[in-house]
C-alpha positions in Angstrom: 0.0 0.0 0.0 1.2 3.5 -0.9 2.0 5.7 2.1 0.9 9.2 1.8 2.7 10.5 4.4 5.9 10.3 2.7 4.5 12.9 -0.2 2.5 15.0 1.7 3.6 15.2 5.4 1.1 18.0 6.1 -1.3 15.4 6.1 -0.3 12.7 8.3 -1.2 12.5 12.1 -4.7 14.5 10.7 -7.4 12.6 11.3 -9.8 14.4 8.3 -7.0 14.7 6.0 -5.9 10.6 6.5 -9.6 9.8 6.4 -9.9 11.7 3.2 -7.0 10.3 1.5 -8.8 6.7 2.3 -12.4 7.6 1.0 -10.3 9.2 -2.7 -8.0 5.7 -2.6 -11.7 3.7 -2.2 -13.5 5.8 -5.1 -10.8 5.5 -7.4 -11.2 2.2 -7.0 -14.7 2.4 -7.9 -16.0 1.3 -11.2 -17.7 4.5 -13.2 -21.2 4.4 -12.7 -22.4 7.8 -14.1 -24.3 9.3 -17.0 -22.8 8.4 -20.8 -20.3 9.9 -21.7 -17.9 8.8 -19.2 -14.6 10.5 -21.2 -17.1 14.1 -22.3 -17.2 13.6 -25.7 -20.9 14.0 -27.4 -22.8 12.3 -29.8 -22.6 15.6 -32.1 -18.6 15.3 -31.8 -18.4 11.6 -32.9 -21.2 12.2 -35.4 -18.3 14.9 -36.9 -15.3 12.9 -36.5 -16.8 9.9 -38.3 -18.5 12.0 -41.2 -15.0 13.6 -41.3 -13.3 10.0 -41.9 -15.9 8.5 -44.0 -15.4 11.5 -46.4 -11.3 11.2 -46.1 -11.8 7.1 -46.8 -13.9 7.8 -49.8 -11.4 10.1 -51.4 -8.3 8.2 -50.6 -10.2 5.0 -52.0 -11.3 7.1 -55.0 -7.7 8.9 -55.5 -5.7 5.5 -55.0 -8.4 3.4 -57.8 -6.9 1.9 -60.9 -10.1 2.0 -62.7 -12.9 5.0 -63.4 -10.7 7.2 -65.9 -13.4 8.7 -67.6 -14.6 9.7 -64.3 -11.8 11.0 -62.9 -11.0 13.3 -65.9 -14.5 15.0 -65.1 -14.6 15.0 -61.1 -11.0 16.4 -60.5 -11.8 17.0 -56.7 -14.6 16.4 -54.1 -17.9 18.8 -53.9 -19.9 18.0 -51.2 -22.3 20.4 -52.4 -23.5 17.5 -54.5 -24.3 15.1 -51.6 -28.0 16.6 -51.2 -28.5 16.6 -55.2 -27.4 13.1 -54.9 -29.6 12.0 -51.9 
């Protein structure tokens, strides 16, 4: 077991201060039983960060392709502005 004491001298011989280093040893301890999410990032965040990778896949798929050359010639870079006219 880790002695405090030997960090933080202030605390030892304290009876709050020893039986508050316990009860933080103890929670840490403690599996996390809270509301989602437990590290704070949203549902609108990883919404953003996948969209963000799905779109840098699709290009790096389309960019490293052997075949569509006709295609290629005529869409020289992504325009999401086309998504909705697509959809």
């Amino acid at each position: 077991m880790f002695n405090w004491c030997e960090l933080t001298p202030g605390h030892c011989g304290i009876l709050g201060n020893e039986m508050a280093d316990g009860l933080s040893r103890q929670a840490s301890a403690t599996k996390y039983t809270g509301p989602e999410p437990v590290l704070g990032i949203t549902p609108p965040t990883v919404h953003k960060e996948l969209q963000q990778w799905a779109c840098r896949e699709q290009f790096r798929q389309w960019r490293e392709a052997t075949k569509f050359r006709q295609a290629k010639q005529l869409l020289r870079q992504v325009d999401l502005s086309f998504t909705k006219y697509a959809l």
